[in-house]
C-alpha positions in Angstrom: 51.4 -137.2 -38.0 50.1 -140.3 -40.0 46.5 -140.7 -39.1 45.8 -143.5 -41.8 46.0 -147.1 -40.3 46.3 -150.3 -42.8 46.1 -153.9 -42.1 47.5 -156.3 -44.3 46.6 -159.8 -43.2 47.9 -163.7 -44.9 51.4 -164.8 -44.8 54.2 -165.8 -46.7 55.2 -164.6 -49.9 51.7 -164.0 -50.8 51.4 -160.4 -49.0 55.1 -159.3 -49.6 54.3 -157.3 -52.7 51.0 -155.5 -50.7 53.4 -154.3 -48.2 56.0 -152.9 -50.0 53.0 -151.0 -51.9 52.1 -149.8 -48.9 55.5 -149.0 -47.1 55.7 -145.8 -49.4 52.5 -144.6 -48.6 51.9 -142.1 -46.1 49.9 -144.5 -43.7 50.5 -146.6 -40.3 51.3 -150.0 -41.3 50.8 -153.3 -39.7 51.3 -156.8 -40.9 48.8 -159.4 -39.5 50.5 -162.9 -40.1 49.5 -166.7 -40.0 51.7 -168.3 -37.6 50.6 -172.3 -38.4 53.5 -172.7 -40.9 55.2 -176.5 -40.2 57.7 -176.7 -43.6 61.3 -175.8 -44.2 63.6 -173.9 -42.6 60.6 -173.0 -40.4 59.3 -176.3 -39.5 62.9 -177.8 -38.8 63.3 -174.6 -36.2 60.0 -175.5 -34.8 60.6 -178.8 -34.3 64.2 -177.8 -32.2 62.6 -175.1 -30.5 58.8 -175.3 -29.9 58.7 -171.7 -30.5 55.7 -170.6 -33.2 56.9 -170.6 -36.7 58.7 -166.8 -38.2 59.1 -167.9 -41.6 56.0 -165.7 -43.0 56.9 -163.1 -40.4 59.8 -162.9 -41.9 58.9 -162.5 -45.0 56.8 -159.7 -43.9 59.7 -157.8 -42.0 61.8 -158.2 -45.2 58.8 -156.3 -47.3 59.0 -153.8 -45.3 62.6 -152.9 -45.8 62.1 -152.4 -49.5 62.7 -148.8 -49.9 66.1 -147.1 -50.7 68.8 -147.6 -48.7 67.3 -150.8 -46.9 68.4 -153.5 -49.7 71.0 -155.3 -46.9 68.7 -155.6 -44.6 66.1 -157.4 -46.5 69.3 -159.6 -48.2 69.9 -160.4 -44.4 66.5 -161.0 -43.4 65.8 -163.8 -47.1 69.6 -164.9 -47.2 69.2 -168.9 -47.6 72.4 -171.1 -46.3 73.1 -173.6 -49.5 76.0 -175.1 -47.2 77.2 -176.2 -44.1 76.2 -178.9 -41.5 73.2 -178.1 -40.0 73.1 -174.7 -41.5 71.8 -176.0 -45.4 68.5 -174.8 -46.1 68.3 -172.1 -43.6 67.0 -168.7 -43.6 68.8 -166.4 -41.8 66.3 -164.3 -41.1 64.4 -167.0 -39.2 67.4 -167.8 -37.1 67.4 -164.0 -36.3 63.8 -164.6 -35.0 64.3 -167.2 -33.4 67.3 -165.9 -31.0 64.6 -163.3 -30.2 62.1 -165.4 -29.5 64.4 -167.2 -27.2 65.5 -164.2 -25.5 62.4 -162.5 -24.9 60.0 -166.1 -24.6 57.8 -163.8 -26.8 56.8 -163.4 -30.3 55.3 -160.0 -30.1 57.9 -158.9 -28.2 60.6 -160.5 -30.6 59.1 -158.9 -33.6 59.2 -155.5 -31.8 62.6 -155.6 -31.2 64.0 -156.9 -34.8 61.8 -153.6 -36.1 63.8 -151.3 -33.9 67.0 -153.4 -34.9 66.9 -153.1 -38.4 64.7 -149.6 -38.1 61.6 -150.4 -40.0 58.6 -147.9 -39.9 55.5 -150.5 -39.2 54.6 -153.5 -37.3 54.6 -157.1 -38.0 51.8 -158.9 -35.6 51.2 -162.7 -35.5 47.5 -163.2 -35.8 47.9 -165.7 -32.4 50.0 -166.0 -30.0 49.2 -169.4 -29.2 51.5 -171.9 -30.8 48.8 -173.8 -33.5 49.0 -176.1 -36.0 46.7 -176.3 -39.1 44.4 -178.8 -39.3 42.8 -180.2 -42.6 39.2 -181.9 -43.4 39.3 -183.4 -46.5 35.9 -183.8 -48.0 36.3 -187.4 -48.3 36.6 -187.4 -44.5 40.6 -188.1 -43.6 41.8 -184.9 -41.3 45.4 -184.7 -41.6 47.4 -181.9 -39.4 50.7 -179.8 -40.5 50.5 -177.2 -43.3 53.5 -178.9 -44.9 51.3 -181.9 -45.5 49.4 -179.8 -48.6 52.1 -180.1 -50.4 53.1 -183.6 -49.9 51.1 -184.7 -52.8 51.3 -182.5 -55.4 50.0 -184.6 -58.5 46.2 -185.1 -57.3 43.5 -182.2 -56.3 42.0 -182.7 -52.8 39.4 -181.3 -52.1 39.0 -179.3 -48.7 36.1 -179.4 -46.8 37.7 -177.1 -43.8 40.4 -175.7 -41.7 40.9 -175.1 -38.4 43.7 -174.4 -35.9 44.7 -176.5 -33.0 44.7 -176.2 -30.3 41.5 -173.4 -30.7 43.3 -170.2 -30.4 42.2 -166.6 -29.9 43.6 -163.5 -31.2 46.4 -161.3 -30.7 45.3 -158.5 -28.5 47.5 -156.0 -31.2 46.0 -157.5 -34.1 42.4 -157.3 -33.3 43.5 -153.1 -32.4 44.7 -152.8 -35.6 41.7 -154.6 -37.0 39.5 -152.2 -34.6 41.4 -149.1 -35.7 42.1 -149.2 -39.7 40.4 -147.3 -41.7 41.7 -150.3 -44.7 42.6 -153.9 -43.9 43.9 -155.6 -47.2 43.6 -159.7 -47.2 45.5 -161.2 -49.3 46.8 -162.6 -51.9 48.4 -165.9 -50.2 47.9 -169.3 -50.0 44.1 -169.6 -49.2 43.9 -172.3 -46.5 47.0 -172.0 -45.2 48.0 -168.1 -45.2 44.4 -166.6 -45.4 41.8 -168.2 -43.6 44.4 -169.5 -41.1 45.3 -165.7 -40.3 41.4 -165.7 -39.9 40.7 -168.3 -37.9 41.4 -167.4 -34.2 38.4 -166.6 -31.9 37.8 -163.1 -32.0 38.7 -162.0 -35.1 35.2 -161.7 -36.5 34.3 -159.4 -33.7 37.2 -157.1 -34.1 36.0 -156.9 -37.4 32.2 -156.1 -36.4 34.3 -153.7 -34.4 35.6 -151.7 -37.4 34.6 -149.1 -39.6 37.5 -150.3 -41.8 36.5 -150.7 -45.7 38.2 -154.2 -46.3 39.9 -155.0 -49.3 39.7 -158.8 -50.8 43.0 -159.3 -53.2 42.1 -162.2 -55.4 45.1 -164.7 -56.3 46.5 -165.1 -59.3 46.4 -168.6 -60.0 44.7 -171.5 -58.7 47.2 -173.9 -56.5 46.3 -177.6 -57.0 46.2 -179.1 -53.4 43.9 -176.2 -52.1 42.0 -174.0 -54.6 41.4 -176.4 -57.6 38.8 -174.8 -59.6 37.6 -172.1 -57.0 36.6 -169.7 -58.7 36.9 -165.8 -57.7 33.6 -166.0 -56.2 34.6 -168.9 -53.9 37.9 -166.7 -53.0 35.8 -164.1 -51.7 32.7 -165.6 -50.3 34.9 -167.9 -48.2 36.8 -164.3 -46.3 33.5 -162.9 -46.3 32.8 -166.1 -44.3 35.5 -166.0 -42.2 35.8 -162.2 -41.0 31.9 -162.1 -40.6 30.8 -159.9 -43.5 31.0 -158.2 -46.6 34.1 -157.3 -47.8 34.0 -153.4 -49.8 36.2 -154.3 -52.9 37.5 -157.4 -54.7 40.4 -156.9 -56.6 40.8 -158.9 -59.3 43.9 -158.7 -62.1 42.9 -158.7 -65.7 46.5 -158.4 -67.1 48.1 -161.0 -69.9 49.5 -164.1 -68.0 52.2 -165.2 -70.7 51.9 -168.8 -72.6 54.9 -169.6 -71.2 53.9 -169.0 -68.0 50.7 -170.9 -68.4 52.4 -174.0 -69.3 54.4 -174.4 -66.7 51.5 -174.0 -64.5 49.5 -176.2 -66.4 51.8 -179.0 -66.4 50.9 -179.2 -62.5 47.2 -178.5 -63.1 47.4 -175.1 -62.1 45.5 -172.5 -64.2 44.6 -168.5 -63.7 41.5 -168.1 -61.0 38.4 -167.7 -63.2 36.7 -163.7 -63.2 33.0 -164.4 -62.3 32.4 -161.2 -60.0 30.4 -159.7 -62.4 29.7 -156.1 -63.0 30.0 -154.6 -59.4 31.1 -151.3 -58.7 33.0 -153.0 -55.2 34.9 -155.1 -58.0 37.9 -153.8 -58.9 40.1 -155.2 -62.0 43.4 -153.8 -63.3 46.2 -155.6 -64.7 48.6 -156.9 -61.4 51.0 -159.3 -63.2 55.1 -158.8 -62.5 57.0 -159.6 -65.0 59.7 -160.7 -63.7 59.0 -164.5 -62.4 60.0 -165.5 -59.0 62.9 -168.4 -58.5 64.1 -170.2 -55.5 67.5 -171.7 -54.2 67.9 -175.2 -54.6 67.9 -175.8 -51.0 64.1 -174.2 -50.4 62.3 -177.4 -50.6 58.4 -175.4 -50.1 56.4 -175.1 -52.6 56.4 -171.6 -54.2 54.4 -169.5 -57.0 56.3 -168.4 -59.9 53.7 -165.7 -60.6 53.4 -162.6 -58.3 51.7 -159.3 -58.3 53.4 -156.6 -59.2 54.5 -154.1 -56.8 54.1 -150.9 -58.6 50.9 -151.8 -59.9 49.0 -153.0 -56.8 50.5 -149.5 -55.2 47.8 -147.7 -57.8 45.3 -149.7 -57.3 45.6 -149.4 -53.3 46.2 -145.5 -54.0 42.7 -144.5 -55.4 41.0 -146.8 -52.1 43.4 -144.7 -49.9 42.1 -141.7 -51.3 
């Protein structure tokens, strides 16, 4: 009987490599996930149907059917339609969702199912079930609202004064249980407005975090992203969750492995550079080298923005490991 409960919480692509770390690991997984996302495949189905976006739950579910044996079902659950009327630029995987959703009226209830479906071991929980939007405050006062509208200008840093959801939303009853029960919740890495702190942002979640006796886990990202994090440091990264889930966080993990030159130049062309160590000497700060090798690519039809750089799978697994033990 497992008796070891983990939380991951962000969205997207972001968290995909934490939980297939964890999948292996003899614990009780769930995924907490943002639910604000507005571009792509995602936002076109949430436009159609009014239903709350499944693209990062998706992406989620699909992490979790990474061990042997299960490679069809996560091709199923990322396979991207590059042609046909209507069906160009698709995920699959989110049309799945989104028959659920529409046969159940329910999220929750939708995820449930597709993890019995496909017969994955550990639960995928939207951090709301309210249907929100993200809305951004600019520090030179315009607000605009839609995730998708960070990456609409991608040549200029902006920066970001807050983020909020709208309309105000509370929690999801099954993710603030998890939050209440885990002995580790891991946040991060992902997109910090718009994976992060909007996973954060619901009323309630600090408490459920006051709640729990759970050490929490800070994973740093790699690289800064121009139209949120420009020149946040590693400090900002973490003192902003510490902000957001109401207290300290245990360990900050930060990655200390090479980044190739070629990798840096084609980040720096878009001003977009490695987050900058200065954590300190801590015993709660944790550095190892994280760094896949292997770069990630897109099909030409996935018009959202994505990182090239991720953190390795087999690496974060021994980091997460020791903290498990």
């Amino acid at each position: 009987m497992v008796d070891t409960s983990v939380v991951v919480i962000g969205g997207g692509t972001g968290t995909f490599p934490v939980i297939s770390a964890l999948k292996k690991q003899a614990v009780s997984l769930t995924s907490i996930i943002a639910v604000s996302d507005s571009g792509g495949s995602t936002g076109r189905i949430r436009d159609e149907f009014g239903f709350q976006p499944v693209g990062d739950l998706r992406q989620a579910l699909a992490a979790l059917a990474q061990a042997d044996g299960e490679e069809w079902i996560r091709k199923i659950l990322l396979y991207r339609f590059e042609k046909g009327n209507g069906l160009k630029g698709h995920n699959l995987g989110n049309l799945i969702l989104t028959a659920l959703q529409d046969m159940t009226g329910d999220t929750t209830r939708a995820l449930e199912i597709a993890e019995k479906v496909f017969r994955l071991h550990g639960e995928v929980v939207p951090a709301t079930s309210d249907n929100v939007q993200l809305e951004i405050h600019y520090k030179d006062g315009e607000v605009i609202v839609g995730e998708h509208t960070l990456d609409e200008d991608i040549t200029t840093p902006r920066p970001i004064e807050s983020v909020q959801l709208i309309p105000q939303a509370t929690i999801n009853p099954k993710a603030a249980t998890a939050i209440q029960a885990a002995k580790l919740v891991v946040i991060g890495p992902g997109d910090y407005y718009a994976s992060l702190l909007a996973a954060l942002l619901p009323e309630g979640t600090k408490e459920a975090f006051q709640e729990s006796k759970a050490k929490v886990v800070c994973m740093v990202n790699l690289m800064t992203r121009l139209t949120q994090t420009h020149d946040m440091t590693a400090r900002q990264h973490v003192e902003g969750i510490e902000t957001a889930i109401g207290r300290k966080v245990d360990y900050a993990v930060v990655n200390n492995g090479h980044i190739p030159e070629t990798v840096l130049e084609l980040y720096g062309a878009h001003h977009e550079f490695p987050v900058k160590d200065d954590l300190g000497e801590d015993a709660s700060v944790i550095r190892a080298d994280l760094i896949s090798e292997e770069l990630s690519k897109k099909t030409a039809v996935d018009t959202v923005h994505r990182s090239l750089l991720r953190h390795d799978v087999n690496k974060v697994r021994q980091v997460l490991s020791k903290l498990l033990q």
